[in-house]
VEXMAR-69306 format. One record per residue: residue number from 1; x, y, z of N, C-alpha, C in turn. Coordinates in nm, 2 decimals, padded with zeros to 4 digits. Layout:
% residues N
   zavex      n_u      n_v      n_w     ca_u     ca_v     ca_w      c_u      c_v      c_w
     NUM        X        Y        Z        X        Y        Z        X        Y        Z
...
//
This chain:
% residues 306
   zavex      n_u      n_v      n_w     ca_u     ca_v     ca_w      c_u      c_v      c_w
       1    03.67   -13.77    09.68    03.60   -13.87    09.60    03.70   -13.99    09.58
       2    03.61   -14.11    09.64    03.73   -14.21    09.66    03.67   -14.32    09.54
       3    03.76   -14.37    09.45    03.69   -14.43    09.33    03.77   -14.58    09.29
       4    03.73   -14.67    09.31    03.75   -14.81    09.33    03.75   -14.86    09.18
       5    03.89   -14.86    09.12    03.93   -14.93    09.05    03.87   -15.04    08.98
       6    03.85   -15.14    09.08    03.75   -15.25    09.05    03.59   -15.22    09.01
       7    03.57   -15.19    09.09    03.42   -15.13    09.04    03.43   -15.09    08.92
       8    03.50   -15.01    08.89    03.47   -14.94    08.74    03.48   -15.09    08.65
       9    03.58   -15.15    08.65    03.61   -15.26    08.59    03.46   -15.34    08.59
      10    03.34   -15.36    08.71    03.20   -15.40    08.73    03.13   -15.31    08.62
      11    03.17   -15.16    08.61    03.07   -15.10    08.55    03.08   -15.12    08.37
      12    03.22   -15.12    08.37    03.22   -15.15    08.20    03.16   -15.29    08.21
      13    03.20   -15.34    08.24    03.12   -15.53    08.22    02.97   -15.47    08.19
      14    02.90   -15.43    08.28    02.79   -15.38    08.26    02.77   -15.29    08.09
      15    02.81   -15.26    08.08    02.80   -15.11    07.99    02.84   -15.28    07.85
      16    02.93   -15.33    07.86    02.96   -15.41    07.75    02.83   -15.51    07.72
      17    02.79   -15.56    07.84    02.74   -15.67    07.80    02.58   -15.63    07.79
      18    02.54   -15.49    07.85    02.42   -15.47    07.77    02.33   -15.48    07.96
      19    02.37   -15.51    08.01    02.25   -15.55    08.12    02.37   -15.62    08.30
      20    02.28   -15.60    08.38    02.38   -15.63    08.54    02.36   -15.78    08.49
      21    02.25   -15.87    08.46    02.26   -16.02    08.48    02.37   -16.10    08.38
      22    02.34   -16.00    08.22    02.50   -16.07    08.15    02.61   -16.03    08.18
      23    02.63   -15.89    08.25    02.76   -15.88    08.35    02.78   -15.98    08.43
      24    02.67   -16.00    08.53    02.72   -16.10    08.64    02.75   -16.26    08.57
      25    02.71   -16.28    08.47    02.74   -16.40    08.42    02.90   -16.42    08.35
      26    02.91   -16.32    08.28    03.05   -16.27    08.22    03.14   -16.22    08.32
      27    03.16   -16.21    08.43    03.20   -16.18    08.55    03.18   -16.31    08.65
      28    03.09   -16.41    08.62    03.14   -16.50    08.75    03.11   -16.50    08.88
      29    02.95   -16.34    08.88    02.94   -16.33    08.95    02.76   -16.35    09.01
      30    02.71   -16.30    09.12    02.57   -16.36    09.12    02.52   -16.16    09.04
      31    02.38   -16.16    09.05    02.35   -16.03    08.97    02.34   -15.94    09.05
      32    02.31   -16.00    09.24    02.30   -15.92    09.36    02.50   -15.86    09.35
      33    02.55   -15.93    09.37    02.67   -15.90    09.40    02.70   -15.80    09.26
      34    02.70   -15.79    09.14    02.75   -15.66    09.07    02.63   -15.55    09.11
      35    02.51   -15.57    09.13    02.43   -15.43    09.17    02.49   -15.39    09.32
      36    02.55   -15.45    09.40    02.58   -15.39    09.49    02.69   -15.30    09.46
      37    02.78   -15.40    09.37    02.92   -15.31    09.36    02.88   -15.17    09.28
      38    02.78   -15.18    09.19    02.72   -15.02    09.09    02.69   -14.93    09.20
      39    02.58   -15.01    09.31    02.54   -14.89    09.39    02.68   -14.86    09.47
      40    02.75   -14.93    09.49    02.89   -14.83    09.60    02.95   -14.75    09.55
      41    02.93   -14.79    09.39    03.01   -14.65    09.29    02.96   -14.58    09.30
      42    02.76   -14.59    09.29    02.73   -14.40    09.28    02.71   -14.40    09.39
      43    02.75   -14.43    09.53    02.76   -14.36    09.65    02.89   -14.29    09.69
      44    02.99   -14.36    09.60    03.13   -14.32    09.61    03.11   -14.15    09.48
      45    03.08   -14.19    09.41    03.10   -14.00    09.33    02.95   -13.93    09.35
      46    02.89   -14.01    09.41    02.71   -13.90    09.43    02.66   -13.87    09.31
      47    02.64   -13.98    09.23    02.59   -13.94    09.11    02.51   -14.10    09.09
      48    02.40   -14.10    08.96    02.35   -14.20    08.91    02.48   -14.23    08.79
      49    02.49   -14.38    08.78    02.57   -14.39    08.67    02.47   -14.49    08.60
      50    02.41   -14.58    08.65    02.28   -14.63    08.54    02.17   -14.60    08.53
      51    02.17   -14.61    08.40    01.97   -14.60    08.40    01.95   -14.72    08.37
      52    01.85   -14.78    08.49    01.80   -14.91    08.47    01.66   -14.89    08.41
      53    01.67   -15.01    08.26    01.53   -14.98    08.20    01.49   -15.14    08.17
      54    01.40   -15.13    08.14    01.30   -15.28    08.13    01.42   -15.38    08.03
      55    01.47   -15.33    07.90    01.56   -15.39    07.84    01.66   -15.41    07.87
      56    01.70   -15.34    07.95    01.87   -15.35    08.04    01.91   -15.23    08.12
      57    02.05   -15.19    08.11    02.10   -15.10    08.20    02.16   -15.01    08.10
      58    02.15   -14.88    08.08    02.21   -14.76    07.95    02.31   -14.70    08.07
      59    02.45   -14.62    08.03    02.49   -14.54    08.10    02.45   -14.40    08.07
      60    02.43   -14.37    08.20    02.42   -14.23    08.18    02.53   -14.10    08.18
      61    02.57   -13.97    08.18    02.67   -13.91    08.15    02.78   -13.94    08.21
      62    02.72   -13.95    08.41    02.86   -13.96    08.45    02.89   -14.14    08.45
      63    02.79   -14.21    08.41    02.86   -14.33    08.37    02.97   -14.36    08.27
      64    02.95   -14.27    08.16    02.97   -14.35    08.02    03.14   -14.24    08.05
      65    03.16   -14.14    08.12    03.30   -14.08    08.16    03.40   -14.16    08.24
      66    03.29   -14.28    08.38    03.36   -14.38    08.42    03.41   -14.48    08.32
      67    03.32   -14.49    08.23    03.34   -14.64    08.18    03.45   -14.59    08.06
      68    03.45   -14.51    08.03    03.61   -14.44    07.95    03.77   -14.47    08.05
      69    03.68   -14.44    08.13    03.81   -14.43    08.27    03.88   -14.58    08.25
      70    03.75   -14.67    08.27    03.80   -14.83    08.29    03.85   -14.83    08.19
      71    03.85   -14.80    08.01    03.87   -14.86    07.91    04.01   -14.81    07.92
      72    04.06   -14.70    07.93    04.20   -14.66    07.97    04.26   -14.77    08.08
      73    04.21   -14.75    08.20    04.26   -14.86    08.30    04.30   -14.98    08.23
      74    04.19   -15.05    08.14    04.21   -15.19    08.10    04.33   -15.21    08.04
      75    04.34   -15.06    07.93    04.45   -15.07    07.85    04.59   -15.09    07.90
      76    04.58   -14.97    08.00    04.70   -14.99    08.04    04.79   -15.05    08.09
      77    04.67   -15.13    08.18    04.67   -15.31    08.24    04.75   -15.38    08.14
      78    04.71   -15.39    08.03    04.72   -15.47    07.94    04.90   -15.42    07.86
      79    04.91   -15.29    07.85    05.05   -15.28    07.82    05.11   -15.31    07.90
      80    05.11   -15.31    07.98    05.20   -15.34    08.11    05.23   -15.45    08.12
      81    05.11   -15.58    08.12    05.17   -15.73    08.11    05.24   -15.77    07.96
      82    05.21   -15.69    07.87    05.28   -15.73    07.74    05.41   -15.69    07.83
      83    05.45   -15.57    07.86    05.60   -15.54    07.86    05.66   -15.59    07.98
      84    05.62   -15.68    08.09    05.63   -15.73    08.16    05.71   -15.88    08.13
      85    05.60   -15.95    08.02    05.66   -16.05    07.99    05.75   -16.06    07.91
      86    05.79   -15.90    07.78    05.89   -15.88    07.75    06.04   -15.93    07.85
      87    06.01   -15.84    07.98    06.11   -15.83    08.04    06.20   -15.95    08.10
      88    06.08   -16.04    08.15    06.10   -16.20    08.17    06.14   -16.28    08.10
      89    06.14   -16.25    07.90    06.18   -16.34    07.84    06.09   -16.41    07.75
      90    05.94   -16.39    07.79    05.80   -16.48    07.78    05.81   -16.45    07.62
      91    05.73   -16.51    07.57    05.68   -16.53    07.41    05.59   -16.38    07.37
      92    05.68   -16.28    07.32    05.59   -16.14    07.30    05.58   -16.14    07.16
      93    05.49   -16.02    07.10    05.48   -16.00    06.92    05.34   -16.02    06.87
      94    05.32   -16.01    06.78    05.21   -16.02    06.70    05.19   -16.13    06.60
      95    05.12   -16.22    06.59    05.11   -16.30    06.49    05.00   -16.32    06.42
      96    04.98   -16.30    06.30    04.85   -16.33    06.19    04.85   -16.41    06.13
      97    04.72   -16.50    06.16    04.68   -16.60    06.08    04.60   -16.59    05.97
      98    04.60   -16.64    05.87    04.46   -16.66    05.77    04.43   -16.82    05.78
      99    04.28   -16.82    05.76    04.21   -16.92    05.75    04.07   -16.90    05.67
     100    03.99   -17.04    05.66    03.86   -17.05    05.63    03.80   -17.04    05.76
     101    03.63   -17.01    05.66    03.57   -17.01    05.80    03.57   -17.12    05.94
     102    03.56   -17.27    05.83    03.58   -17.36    05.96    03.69   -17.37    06.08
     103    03.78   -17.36    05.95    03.91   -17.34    06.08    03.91   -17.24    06.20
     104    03.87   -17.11    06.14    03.84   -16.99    06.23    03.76   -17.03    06.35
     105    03.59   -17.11    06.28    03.55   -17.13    06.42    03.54   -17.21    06.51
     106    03.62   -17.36    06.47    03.63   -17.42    06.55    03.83   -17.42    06.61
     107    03.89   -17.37    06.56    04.02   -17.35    06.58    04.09   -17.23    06.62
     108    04.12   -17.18    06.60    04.16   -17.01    06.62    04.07   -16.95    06.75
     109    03.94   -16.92    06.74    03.87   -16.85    06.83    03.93   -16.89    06.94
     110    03.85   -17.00    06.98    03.91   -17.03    07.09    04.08   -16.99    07.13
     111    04.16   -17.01    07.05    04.31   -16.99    07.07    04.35   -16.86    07.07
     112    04.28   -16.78    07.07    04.31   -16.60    07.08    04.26   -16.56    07.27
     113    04.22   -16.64    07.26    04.17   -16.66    07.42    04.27   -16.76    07.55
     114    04.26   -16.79    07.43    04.40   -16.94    07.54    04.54   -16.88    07.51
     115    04.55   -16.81    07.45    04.63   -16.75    07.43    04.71   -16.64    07.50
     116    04.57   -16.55    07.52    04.56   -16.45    07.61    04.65   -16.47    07.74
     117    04.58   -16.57    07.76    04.59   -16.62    07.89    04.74   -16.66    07.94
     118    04.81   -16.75    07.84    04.93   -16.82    07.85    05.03   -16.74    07.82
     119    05.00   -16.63    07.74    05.15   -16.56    07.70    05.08   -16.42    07.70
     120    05.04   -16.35    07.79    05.02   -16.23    07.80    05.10   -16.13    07.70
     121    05.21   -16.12    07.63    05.29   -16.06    07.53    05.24   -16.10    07.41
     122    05.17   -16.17    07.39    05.16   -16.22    07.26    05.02   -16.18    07.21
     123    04.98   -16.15    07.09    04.86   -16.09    07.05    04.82   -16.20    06.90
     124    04.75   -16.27    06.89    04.69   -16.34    06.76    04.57   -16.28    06.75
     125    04.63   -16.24    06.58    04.53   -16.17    06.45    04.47   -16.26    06.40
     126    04.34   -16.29    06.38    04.27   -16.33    06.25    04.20   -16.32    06.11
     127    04.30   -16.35    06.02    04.22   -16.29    05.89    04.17   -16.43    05.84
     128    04.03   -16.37    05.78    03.98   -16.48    05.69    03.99   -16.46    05.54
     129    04.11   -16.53    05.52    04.15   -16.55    05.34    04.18   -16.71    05.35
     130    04.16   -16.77    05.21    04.19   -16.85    05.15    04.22   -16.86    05.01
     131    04.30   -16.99    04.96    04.35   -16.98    04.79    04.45   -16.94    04.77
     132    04.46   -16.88    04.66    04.58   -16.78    04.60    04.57   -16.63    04.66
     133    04.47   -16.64    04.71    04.46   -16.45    04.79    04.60   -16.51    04.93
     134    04.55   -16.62    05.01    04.64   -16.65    05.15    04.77   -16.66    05.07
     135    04.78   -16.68    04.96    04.94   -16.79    04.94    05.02   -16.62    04.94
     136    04.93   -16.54    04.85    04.97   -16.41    04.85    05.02   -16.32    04.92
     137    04.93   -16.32    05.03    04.92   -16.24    05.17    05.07   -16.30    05.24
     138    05.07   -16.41    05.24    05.23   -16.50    05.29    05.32   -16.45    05.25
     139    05.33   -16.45    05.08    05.43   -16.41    05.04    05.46   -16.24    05.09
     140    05.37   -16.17    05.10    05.40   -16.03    05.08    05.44   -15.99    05.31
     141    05.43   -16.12    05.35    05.42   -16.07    05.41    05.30   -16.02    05.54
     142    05.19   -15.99    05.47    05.09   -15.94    05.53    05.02   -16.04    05.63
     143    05.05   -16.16    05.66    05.04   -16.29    05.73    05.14   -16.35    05.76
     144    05.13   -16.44    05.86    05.23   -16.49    05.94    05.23   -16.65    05.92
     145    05.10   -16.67    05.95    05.09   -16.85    05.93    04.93   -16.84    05.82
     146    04.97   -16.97    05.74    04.80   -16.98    05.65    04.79   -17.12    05.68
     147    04.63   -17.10    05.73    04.58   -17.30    05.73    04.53   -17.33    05.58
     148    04.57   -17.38    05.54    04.50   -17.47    05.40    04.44   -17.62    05.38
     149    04.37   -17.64    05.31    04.35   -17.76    05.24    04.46   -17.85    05.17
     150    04.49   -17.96    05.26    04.61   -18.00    05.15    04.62   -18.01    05.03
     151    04.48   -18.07    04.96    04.45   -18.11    04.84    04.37   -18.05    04.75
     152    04.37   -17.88    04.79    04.32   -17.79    04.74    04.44   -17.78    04.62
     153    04.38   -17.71    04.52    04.51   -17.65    04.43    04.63   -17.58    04.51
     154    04.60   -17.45    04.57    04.69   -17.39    04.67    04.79   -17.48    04.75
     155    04.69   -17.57    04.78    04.73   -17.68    04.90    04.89   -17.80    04.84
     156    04.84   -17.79    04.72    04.90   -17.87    04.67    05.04   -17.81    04.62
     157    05.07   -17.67    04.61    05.18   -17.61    04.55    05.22   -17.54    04.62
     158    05.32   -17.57    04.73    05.39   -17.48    04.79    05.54   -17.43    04.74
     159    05.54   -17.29    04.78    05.60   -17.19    04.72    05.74   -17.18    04.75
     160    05.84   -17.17    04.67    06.02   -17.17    04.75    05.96   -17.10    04.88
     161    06.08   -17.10    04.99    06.11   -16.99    05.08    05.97   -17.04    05.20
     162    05.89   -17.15    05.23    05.79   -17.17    05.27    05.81   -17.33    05.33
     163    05.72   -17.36    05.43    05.71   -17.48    05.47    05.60   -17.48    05.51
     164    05.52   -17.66    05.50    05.39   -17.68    05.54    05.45   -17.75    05.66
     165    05.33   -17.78    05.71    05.30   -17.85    05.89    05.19   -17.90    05.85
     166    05.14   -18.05    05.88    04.99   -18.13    05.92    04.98   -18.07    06.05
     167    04.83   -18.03    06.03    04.77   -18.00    06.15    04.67   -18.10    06.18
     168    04.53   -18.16    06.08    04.47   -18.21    06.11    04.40   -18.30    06.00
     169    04.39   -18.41    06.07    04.35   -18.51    05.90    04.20   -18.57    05.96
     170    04.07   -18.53    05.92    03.95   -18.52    05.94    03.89   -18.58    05.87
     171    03.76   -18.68    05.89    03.73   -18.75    05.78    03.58   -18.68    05.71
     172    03.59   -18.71    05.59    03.44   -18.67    05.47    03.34   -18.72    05.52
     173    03.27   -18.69    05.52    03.13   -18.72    05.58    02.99   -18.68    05.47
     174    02.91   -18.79    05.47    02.79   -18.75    05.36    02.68   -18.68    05.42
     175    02.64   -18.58    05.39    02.51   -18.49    05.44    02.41   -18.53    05.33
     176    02.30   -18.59    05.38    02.20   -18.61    05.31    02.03   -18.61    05.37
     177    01.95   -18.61    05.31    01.82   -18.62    05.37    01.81   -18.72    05.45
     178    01.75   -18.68    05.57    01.73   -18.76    05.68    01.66   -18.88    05.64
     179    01.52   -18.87    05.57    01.43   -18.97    05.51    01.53   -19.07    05.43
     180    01.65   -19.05    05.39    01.75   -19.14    05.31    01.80   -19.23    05.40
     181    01.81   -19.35    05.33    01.85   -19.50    05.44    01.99   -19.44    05.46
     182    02.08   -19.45    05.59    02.22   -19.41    05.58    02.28   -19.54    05.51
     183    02.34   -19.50    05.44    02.44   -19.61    05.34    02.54   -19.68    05.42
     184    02.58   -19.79    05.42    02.68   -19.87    05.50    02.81   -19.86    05.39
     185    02.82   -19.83    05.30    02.93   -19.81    05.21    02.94   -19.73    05.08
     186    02.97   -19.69    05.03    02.96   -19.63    04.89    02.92   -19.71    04.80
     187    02.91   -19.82    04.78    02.82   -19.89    04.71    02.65   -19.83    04.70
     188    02.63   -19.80    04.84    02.49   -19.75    04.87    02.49   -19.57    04.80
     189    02.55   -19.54    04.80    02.54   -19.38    04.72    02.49   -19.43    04.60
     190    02.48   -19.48    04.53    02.43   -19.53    04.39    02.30   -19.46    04.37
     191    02.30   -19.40    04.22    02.23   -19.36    04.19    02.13   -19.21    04.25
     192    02.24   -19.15    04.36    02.19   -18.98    04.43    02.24   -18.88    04.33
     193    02.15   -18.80    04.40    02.21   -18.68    04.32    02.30   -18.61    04.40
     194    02.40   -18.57    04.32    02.51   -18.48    04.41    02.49   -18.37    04.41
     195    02.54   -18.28    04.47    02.60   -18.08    04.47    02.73   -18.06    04.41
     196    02.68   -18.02    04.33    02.83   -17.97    04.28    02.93   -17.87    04.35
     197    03.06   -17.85    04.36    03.14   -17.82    04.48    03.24   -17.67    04.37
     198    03.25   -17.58    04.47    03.40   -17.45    04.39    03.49   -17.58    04.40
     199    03.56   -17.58    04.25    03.67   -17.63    04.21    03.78   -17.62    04.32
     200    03.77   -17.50    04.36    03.90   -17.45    04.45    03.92   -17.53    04.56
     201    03.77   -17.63    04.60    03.71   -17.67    04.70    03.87   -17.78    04.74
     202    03.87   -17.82    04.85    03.91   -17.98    04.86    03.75   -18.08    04.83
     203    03.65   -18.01    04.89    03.55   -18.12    04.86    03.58   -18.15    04.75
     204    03.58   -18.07    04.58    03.53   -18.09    04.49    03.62   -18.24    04.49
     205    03.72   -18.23    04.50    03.83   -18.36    04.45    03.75   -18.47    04.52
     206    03.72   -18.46    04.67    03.65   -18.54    04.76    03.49   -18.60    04.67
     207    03.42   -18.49    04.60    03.31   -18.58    04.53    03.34   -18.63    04.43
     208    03.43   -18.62    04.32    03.44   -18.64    04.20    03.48   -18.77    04.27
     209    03.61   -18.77    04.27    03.62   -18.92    04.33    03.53   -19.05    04.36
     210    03.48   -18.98    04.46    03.33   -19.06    04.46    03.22   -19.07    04.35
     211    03.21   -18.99    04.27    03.15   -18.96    04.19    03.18   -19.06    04.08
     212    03.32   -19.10    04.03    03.37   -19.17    03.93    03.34   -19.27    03.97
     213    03.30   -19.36    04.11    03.29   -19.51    04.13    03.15   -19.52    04.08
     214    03.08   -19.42    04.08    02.91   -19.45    04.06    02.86   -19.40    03.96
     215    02.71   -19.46    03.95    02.66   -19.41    03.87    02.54   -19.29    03.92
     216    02.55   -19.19    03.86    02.52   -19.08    03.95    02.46   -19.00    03.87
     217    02.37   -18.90    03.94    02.24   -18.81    03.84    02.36   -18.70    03.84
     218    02.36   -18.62    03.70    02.47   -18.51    03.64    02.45   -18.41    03.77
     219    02.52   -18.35    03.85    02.51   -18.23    03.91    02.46   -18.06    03.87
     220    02.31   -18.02    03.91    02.23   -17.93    03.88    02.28   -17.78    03.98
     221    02.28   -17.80    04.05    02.34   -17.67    04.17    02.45   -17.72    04.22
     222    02.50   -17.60    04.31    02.67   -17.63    04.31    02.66   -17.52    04.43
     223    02.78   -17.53    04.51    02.80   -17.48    04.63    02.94   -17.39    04.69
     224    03.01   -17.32    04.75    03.12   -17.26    04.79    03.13   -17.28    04.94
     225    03.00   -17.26    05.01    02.99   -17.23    05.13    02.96   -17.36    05.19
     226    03.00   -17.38    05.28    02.93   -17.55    05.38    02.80   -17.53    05.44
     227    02.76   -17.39    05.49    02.60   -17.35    05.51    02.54   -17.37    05.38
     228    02.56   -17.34    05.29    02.47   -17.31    05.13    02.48   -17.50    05.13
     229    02.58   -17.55    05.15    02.55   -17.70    05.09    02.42   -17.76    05.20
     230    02.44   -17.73    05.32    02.33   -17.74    05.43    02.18   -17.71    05.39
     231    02.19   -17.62    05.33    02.08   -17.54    05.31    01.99   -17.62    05.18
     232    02.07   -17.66    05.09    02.06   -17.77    04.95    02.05   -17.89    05.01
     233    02.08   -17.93    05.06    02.03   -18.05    05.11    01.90   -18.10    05.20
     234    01.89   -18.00    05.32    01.79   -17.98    05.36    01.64   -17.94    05.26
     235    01.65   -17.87    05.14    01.56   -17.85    05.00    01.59   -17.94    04.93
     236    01.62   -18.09    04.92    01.60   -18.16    04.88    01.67   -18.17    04.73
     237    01.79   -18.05    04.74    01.85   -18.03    04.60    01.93   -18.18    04.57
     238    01.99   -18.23    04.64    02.11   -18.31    04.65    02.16   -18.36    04.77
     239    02.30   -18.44    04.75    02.37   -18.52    04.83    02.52   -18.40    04.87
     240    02.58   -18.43    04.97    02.65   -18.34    04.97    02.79   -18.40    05.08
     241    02.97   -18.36    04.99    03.03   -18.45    05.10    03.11   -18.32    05.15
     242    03.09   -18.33    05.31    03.15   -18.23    05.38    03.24   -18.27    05.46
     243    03.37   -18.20    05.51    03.45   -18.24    05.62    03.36   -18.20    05.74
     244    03.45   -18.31    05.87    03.36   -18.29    05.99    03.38   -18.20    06.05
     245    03.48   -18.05    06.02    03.51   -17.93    06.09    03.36   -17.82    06.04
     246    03.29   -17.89    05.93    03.19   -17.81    05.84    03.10   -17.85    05.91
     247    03.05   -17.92    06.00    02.97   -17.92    06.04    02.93   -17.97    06.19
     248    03.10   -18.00    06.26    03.07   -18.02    06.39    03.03   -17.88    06.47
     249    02.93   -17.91    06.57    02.91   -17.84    06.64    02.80   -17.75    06.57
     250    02.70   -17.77    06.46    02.67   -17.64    06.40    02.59   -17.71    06.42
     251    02.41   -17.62    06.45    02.30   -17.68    06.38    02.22   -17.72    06.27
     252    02.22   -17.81    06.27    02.16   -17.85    06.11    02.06   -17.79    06.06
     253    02.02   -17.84    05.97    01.88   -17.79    05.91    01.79   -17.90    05.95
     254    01.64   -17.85    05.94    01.53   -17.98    06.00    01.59   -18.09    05.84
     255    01.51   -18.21    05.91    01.57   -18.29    05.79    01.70   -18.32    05.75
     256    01.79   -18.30    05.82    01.92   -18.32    05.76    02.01   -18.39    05.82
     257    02.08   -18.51    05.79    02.17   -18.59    05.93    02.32   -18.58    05.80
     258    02.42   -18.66    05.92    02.54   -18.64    05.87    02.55   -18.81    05.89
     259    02.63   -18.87    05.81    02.66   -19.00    05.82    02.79   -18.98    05.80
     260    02.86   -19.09    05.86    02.99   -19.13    05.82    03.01   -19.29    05.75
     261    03.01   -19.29    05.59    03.08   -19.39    05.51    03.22   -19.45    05.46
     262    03.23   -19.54    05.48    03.40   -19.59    05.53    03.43   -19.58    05.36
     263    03.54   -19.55    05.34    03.61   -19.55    05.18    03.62   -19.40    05.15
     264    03.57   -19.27    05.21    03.55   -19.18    05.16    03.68   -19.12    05.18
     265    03.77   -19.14    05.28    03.88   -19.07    05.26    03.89   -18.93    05.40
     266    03.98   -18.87    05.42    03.98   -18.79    05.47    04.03   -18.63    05.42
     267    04.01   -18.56    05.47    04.04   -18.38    05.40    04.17   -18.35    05.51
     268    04.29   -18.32    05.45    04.39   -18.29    05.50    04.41   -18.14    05.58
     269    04.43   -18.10    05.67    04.48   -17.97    05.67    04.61   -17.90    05.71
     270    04.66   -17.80    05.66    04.83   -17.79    05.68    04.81   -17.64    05.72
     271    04.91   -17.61    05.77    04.98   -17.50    05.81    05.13   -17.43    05.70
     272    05.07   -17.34    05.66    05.22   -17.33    05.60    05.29   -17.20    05.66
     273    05.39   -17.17    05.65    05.50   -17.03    05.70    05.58   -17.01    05.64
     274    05.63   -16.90    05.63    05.79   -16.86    05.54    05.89   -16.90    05.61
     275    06.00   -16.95    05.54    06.13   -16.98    05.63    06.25   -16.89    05.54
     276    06.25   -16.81    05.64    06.41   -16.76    05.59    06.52   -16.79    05.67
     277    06.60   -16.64    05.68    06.71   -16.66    05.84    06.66   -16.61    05.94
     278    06.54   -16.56    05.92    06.46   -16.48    06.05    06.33   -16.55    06.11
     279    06.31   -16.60    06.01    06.14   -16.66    05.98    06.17   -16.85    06.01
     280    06.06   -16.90    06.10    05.95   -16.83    06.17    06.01   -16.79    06.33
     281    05.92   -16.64    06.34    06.01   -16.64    06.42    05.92   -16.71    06.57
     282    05.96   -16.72    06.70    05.96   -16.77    06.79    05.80   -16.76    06.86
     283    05.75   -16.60    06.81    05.60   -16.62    06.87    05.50   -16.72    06.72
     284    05.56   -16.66    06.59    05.48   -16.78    06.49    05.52   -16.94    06.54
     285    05.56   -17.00    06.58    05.62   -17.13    06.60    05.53   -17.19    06.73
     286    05.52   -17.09    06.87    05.42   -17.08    06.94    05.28   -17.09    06.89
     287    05.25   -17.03    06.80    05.08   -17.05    06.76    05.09   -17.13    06.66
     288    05.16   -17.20    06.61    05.17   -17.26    06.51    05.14   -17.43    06.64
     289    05.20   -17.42    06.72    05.19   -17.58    06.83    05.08   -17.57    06.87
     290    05.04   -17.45    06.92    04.90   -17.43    06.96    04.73   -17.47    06.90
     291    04.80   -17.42    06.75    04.70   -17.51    06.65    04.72   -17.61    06.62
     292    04.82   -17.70    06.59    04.84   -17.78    06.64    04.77   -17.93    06.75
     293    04.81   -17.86    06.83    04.72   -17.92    06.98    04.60   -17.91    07.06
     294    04.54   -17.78    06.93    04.38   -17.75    06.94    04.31   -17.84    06.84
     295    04.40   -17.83    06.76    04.35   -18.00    06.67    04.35   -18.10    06.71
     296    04.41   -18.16    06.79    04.44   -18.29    06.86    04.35   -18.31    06.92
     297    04.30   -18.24    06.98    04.20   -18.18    07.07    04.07   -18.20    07.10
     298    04.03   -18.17    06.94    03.92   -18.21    06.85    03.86   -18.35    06.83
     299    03.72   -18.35    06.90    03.64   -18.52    06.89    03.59   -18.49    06.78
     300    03.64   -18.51    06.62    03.53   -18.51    06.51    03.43   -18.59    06.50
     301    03.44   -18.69    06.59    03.34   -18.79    06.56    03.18   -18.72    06.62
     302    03.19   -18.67    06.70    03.12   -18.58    06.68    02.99   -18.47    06.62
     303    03.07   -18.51    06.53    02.99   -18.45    06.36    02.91   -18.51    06.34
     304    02.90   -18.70    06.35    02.81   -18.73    06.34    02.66   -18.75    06.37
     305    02.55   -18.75    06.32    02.44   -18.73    06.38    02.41   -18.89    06.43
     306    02.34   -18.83    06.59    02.35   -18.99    06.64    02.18   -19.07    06.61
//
């Protein structure tokens, strides 16, 4: 029994992604060309390895023993280029990040992937903390780099033994009902109603501010999340000021546009790390450029609704 490496590699694709057509898509390939390589596998051990059913492809016994096989294969694959590029010198180790959600998904995801790719030794963790939980996690250790809000409270007190990094400076942006004239200045915000923001927020500083130039209906509901403020505004609760990481790329709610008004200011974001005599060491410093230059990267303009 002669058993083709690669194929198995075809058959997990299959088995992961649920069906031959999102394999062949996730593979690069057409849907003819992975069902041919399935059928040479079960001609190669004389067995069925799929059951093809109206909703997709299930493995059957001696499938789901192959597709074990690959997941070993993969692995091993995979230790092998970590200790490969050990040996060369390359950038190896482990590094964990904390972040917010935004940062996570327009910064990081992607970078655990690009990552992959460029420094085969290197592995990026993602935790989602923020506040005094991240400053925590830093201190003790349990993280390697934290993104923050500059002008968060956290943001604003950094700890002995620690250094920040600007990563990206993004501008506030008003989320309001579409039926609302877009304002040419903050003059025009006169007299909306706002959402009230978590203290912990950077928004919060971002509306009050605004808030003090106007005259403005008292704030009734209040928000943590940049979906929930979405969601409030779209219901007609209020006005709402979000950075453009909160909302590029996401879809809105019906009724809802993003404006950009000049005077509002921008939301800072930093990077901070421990520095000792060890720290940071050489793979943190690596993802630390990386985010970095995935910020750079970034068209926020974008955010706005055209």
């Amino acid at each position: 029994m002669d058993i083709d490496p690669r194929k198995l590699a075809v058959l997990l694709a299959v088995h992961r992604a649920g069906g031959v057509l999102a394999a062949a898509d996730a593979l690069h390939l057409t849907p003819s060309a992975v069902s041919q390589q399935i059928s040479r596998l079960e001609d190669a051990v004389g067995v069925a390895v799929l059951d093809r059913q109206p909703r997709g492809a299930v493995l059957t016994q001696a499938g789901r023993v192959l597709a074990e096989a690959a997941e070993r294969i993969e692995s091993e694959l995979t230790d092998a280029r970590k200790a490969l590029a050990a040996l060369q010198g390359d950038v190896t180790g482990t590094v964990v990040i904390g972040a917010f959600q935004t940062v996570i998904r327009t910064l990081l995801v992607p970078l655990v992937h690009q990552l992959r790719q460029q420094f085969p030794g290197l592995e990026l963790l993602i935790r989602e903390t923020e506040g005094e939980t991240a400053q925590q996690e830093l201190r003790s250790g349990a993280v390697d780099l934290i993104v923050l809000e500059a002008d968060s409270p956290v943001g604003r007190r950094a700890g002995r033994g620690t250094r920040d990094v600007p990563v990206l400076e993004e501008p506030w942006l008003v989320i309001m009902p579409a039926a609302v004239p877009a304002p040419a200045g903050t003059a025009d915000l006169e007299h909306l109603t706002w959402l009230g923001v978590d203290p912990e927020s950077a928004a919060h500083s971002a509306t009050e501010k605004i808030r003090r130039g106007l005259t403005a209906a008292p704030t009734a509901h209040s928000y943590a999340l940049y979906d929930v403020a979405l969601s409030m505004v779209s219901g007609g609760l209020g006005v709402a000021v979000l950075p453009a990481l909160g909302v590029l790329d996401v879809q809105l709610p019906d009724g809802v546009k993003v404006v950009s008004v000049p005077g509002l200011g921008t939301r800072r974001l930093i990077a901070r790390h421990r520095t000792t005599r060890s720290e940071p060491r050489k793979e943190v410093l690596t993802v630390l450029d990386a985010v970095i230059a995935r910020a750079a990267a970034l068209d926020t303009g974008r955010a706005v609704s055209s």
